[in-house]
C-alpha positions as CSV (number, residue, x, y, z in Angstrom):
1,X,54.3,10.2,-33.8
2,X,52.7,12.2,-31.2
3,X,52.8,15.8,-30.8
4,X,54.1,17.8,-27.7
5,X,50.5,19.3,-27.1
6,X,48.5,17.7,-24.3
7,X,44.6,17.4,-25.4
8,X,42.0,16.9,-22.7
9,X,40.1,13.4,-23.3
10,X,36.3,14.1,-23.6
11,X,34.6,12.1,-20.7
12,X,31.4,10.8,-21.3
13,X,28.4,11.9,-19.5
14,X,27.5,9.8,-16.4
15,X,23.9,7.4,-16.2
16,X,20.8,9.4,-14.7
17,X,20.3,8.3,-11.0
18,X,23.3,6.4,-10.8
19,X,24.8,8.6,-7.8
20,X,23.1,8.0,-4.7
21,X,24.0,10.9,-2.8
22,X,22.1,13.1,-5.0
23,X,19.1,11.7,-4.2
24,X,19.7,13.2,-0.8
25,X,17.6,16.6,-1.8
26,X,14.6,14.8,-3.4
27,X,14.1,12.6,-0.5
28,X,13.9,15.8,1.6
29,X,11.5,17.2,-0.8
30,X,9.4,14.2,-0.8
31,X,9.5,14.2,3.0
32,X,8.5,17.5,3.1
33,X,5.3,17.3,0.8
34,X,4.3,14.3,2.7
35,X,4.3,15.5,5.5
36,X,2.3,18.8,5.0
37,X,-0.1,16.6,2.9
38,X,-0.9,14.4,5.7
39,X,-1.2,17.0,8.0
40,X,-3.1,18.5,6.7
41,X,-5.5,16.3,5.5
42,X,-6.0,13.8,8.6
43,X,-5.5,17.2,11.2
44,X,-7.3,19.7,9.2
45,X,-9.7,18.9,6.5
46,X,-11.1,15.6,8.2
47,X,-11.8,17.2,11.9
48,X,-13.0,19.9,9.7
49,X,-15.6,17.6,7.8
50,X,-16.9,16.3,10.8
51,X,-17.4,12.4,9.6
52,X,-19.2,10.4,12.7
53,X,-20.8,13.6,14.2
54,X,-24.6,13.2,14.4
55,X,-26.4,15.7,11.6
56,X,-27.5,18.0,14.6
57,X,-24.6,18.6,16.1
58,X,-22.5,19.7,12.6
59,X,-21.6,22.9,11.8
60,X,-22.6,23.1,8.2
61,X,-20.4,26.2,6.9
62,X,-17.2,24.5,8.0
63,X,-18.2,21.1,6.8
64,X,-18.4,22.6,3.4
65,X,-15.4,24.5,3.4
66,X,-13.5,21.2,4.7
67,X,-14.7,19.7,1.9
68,X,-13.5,22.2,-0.3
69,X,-10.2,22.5,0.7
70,X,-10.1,18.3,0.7
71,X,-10.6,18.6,-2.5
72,X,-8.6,21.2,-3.4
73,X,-5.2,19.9,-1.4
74,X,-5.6,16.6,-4.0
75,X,-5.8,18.2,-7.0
76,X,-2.7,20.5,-6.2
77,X,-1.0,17.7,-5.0
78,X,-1.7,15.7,-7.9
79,X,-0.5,18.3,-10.2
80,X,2.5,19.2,-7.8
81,X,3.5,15.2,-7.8
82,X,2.8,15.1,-11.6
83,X,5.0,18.1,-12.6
84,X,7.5,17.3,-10.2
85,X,8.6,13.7,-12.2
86,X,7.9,15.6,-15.3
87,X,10.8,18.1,-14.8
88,X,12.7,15.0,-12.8
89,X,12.5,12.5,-15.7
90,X,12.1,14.5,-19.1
91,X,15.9,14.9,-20.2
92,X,16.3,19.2,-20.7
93,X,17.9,18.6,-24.4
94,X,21.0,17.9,-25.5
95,X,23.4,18.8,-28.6
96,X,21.8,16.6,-31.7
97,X,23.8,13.3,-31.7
98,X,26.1,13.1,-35.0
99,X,24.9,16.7,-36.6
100,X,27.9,17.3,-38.5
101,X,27.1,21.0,-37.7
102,X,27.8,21.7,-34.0
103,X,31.1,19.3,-34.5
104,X,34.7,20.9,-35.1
105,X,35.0,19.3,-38.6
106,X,31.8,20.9,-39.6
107,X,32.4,22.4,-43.5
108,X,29.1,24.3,-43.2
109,X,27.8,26.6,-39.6
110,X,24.4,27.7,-39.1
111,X,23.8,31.6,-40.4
112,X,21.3,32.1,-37.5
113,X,23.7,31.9,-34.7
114,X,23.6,34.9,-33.0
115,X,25.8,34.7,-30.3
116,X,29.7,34.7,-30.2
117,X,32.6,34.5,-27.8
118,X,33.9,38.5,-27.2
119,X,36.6,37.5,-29.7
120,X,34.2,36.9,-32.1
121,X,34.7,33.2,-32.3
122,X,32.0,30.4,-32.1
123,X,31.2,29.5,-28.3
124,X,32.8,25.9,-28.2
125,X,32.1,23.9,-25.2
126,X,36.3,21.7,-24.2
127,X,34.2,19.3,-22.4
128,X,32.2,18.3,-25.2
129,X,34.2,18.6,-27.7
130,X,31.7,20.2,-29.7
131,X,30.3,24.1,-30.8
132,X,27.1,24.7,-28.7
133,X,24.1,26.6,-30.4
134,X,22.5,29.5,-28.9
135,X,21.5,30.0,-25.4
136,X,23.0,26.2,-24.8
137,X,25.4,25.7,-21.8
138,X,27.3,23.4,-20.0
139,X,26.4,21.7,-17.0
140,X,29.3,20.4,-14.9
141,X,26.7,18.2,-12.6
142,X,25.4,16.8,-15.7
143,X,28.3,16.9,-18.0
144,X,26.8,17.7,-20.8
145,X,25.6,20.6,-22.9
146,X,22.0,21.3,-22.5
147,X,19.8,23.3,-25.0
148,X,18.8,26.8,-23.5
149,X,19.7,26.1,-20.2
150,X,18.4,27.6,-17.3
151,X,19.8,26.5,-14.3
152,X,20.9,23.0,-12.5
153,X,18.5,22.0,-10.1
154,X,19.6,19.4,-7.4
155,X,16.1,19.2,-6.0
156,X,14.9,17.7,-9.1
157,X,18.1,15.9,-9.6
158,X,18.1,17.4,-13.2
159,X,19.1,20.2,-15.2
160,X,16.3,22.9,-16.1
161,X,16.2,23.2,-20.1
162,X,14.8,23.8,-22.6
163,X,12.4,20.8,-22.7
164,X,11.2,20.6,-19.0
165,X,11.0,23.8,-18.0
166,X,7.7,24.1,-18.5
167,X,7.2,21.1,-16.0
168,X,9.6,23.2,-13.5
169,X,7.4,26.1,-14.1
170,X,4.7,24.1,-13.5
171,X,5.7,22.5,-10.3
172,X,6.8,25.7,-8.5
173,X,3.6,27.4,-9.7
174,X,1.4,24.6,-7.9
175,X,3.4,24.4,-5.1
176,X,3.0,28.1,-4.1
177,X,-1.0,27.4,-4.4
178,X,-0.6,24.2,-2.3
179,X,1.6,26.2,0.2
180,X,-0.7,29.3,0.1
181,X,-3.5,26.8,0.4
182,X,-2.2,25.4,3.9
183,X,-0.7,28.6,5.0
184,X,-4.1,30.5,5.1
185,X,-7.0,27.6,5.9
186,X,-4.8,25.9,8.4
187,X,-4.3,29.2,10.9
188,X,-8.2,28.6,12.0
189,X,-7.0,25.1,13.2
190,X,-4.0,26.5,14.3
191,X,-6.0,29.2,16.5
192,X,-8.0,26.4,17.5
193,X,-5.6,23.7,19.3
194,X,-4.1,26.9,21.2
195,X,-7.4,27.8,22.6
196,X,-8.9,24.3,23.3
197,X,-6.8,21.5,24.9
198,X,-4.9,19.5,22.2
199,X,-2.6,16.2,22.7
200,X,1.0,17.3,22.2
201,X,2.3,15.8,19.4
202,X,-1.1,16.7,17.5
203,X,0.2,20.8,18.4
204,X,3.5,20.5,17.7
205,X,2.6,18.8,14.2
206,X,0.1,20.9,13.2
207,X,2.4,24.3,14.2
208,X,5.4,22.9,12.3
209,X,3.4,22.3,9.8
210,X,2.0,25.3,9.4
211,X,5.4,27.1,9.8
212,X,7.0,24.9,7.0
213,X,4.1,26.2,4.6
214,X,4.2,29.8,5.6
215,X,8.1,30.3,5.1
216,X,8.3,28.1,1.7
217,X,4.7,29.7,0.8
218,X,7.1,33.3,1.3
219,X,9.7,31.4,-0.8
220,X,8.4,29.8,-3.7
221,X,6.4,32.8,-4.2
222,X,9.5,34.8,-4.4
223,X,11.0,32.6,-6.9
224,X,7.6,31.9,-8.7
225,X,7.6,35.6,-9.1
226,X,11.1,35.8,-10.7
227,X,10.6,32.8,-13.5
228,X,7.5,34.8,-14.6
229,X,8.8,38.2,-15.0
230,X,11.9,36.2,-16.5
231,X,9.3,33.7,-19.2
232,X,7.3,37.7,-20.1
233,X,11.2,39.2,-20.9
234,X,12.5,35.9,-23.0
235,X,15.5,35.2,-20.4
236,X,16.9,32.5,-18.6
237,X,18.5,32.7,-15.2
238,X,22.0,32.6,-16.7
239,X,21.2,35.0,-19.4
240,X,19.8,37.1,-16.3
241,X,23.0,36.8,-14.0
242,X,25.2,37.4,-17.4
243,X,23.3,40.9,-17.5
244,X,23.6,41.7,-14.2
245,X,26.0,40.7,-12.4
246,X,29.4,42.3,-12.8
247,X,33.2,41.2,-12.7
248,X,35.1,42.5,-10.0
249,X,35.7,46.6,-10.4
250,X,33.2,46.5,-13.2
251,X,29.8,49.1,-12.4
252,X,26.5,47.6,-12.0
253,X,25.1,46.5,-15.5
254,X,21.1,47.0,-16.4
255,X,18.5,43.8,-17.8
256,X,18.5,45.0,-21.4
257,X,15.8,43.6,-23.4
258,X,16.8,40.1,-24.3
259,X,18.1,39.1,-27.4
260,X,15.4,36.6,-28.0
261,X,12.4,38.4,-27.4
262,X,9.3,37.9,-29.8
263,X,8.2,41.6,-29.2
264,X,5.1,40.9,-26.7
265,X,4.5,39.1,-23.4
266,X,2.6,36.5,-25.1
267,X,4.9,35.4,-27.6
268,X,7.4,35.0,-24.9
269,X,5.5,33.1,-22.6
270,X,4.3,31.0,-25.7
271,X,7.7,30.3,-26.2
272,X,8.6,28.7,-22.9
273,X,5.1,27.2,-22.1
274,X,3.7,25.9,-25.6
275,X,1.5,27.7,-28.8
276,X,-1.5,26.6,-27.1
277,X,-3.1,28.4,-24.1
278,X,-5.3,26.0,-23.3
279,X,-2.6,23.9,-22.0
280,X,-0.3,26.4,-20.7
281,X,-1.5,25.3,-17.1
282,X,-1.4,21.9,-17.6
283,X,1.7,19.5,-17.7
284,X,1.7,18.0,-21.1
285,X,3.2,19.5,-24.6
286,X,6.1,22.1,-24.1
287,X,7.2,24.7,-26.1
288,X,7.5,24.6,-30.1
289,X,10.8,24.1,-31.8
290,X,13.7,21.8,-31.6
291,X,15.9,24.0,-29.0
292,X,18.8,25.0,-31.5
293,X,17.1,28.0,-33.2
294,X,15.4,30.8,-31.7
295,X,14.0,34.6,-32.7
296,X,11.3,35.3,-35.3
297,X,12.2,33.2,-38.3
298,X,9.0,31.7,-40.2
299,X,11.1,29.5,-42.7
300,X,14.9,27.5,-42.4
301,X,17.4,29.3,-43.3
302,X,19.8,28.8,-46.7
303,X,22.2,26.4,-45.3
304,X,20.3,24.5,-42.8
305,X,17.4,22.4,-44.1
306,X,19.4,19.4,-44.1
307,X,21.0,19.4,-40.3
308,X,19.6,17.0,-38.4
309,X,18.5,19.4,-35.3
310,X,14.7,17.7,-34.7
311,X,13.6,17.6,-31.2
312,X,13.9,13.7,-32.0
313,X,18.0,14.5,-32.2
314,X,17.8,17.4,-29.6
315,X,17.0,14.4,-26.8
316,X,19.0,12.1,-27.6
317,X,22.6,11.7,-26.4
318,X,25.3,13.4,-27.8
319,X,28.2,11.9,-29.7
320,X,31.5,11.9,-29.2
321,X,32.9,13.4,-32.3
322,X,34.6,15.9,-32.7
323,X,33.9,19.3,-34.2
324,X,34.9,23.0,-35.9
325,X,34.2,25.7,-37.8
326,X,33.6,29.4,-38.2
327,X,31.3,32.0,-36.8
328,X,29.4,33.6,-40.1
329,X,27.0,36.5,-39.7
330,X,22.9,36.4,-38.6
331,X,20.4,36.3,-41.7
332,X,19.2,38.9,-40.0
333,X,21.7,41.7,-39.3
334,X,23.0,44.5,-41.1
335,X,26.8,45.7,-41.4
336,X,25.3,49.3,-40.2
337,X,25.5,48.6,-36.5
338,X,29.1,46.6,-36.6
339,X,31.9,47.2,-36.4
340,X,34.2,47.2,-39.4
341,X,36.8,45.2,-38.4
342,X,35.8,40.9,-37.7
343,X,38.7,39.2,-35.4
344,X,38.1,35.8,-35.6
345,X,40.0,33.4,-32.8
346,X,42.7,31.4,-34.7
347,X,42.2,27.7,-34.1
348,X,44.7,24.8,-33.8
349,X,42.5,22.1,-34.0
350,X,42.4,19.4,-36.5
351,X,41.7,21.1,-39.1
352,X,44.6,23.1,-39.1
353,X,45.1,26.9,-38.8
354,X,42.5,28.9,-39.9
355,X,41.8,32.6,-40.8
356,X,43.2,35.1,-38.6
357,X,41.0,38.4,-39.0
358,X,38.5,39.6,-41.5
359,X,38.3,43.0,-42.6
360,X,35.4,44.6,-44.8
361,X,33.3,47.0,-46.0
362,X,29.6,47.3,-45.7
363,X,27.6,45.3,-48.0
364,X,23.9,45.7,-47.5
365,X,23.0,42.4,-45.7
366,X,24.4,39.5,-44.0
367,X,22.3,37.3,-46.3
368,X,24.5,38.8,-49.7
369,X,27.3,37.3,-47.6
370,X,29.1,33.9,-48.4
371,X,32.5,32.6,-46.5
372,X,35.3,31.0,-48.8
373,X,38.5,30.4,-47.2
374,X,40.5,33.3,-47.2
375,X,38.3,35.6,-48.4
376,X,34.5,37.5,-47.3
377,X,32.8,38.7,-50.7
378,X,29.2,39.6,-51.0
379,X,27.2,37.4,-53.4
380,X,26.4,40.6,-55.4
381,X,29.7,42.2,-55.9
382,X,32.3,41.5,-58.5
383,X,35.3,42.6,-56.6
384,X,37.2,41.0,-53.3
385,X,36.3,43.4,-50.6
386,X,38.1,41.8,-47.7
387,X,41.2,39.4,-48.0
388,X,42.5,37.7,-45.1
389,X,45.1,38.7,-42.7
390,X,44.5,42.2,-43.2
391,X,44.3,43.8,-39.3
């Protein structure tokens, strides 16, 4: 009745928020941007404003520049708070619920994939249970696939994907402003309680304060730094550490350009931040598209205008069924730069065995291509010209 193979059970992913522990690192955040914020309002900018000093006795120049940087602390503070539940509570995407596509019974695969296993396979995710598109990994915090993932981050007690990252953008991009902010206008009070005679407690907080700000203004700025340069080259942070870091007796690999660049620094950062520049600065919208396909394609492809990949389907949960398939080649690419043999990873799934290895010639385009069991013939040719199990 049962077969000798052991299969792994897929385990379902568990509830936002419902582990308490990880809540450790947002309280520390939160603790930390308190903090600064009320120093620095209540010991900086208000002494600094000089409320209840007669007119004749005020300083005007550094009444106005308190009032300045008053202002200024609450509108990056707004925007750091605002961003910050943005990336925390927007879910980063998931694998379309019940798109018979990404499943391993899938009869049809998407001709846009672009990238494979080294075998040539489709990538396939065990935990899932299902294929995963491009640039989509799996998070073993989360557990669950997440559409062009970037990283998981346990300070926002979420993973960083394709539909928040402009909110994590966002949030470290105002945060090195609100840390530069402090850093900087602080250091005049700063200079101040060491030459006057200050209460205690009023130094040390305004000194720890100020050291807090400069080392995560140094920080934050580092990192800012990196997610730019990697939004203007079309990368992620895995897709970075996959080109450059190396296995163990491997050399040093180089950034190539990416696979999914548009061809210019604004496309790319378009493609991460939204289509409209108006709001690239601002925490609403997000970028364009559903999170399965990528590149430079201005229509669907053959094949693919009925799957059910909608940003609608992209954030909701995935479901638990199972899935398969083969790898077939881009829309896009040409047989010129492949190689001619195709090894494609034999299966024992559900569907049975499946096509060892593809040999064949060199049709013109990927698109005069169609895949029938057994057997890779362009649309355009009359005769077989590649039969399975050739090697």
């Amino acid at each position: 009745m049962f077969s000798g193979e052991v299969v792994e059970p897929v385990r379902p992913p568990p509830k936002r928020f419902s582990e308490p522990l990880k809540f450790l690192p947002v309280t520390f955040v939160w603790s930390v941007i308190l903090f600064l914020y009320f120093v620095y309002v209540f010991q900086h900018c208000l002494p600094r404003m000089q409320l209840g000093i007669d007119e004749e006795h005020v300083d005007t120049g550094i009444r106005i520049r308190g009032q300045w940087e008053f202002v200024a602390v609450q509108v990056l503070m707004a925007m750091v708070t605002i961003c910050y539940l943005r990336a925390m509570f927007t879910g980063p995407g998931q694998i379309p619920a019940g798109d018979e596509h990404w499943n391993t019974y899938a009869s049809s695969i998407p001709i846009f994939l672009m990238e494979t296993k080294k075998a040539g396979g489709r990538r396939y995710c065990r935990w899932c249970d299902k294929y995963k598109p491009d640039r989509a990994h799996h998070c073993r915090v989360c557990m669950t696939c997440v559409l062009r993932m970037d990283h998981h981050c346990p300070w926002i007690y979420n993973c960083v994907g394709f539909f928040n990252y402009k909110y994590f953008f966002l949030l470290i991009f105002y945060a090195v402003l609100a840390c530069q902010l402090i850093m900087w206008t602080q250091a005049e009070t700063v200079s101040k309680i060491i030459e006057f005679e200050t209460p205690f407690l009023t130094m040390l907080m305004i000194i720890f304060a100020e050291t807090i700000a400069s080392c995560l203004g140094l920080l934050i700025t580092i990192f800012f730094l990196f997610h730019f340069w990697l939004i203007t080259n079309a990368l992620t942070t895995i897709e970075f550490c996959e080109k450059t870091l190396s296995k163990k007796g491997e050399a040093p690999k180089l950034v190539g350009p990416s696979l999914y660049s548009q061809g210019s620094i604004y496309r790319n950062v378009s493609a991460f931040l939204g289509d409209n520049v108006l709001t690239w600065l601002l925490p609403i919208g997000g970028p364009s598209g559903d999170g399965i396909r990528f590149g430079q394609m201005d229509t669907v492809p053959d094949g693919y205008e009925d799957m059910d990949a909608t940003r609608v389907g992209a954030r909701s949960k995935p479901d638990k069924s199972n899935c398969g398939g083969f790898m077939e080649p881009s829309a896009d690419a040409s047989y010129e730069d492949l190689e001619a043999t195709r090894r494609v990873r034999k299966s024992k799934s559900a569907c049975g065995d499946v096509l060892e290895s593809l040999r064949c010639d060199q049709p013109s385009t990927y698109r005069d291509l169609r895949f029938t069991p057994g057997i890779l013939v362009p649309a355009t040719s009359s005769t077989i010209v590649a039969q399975a199990g050739d090697d």
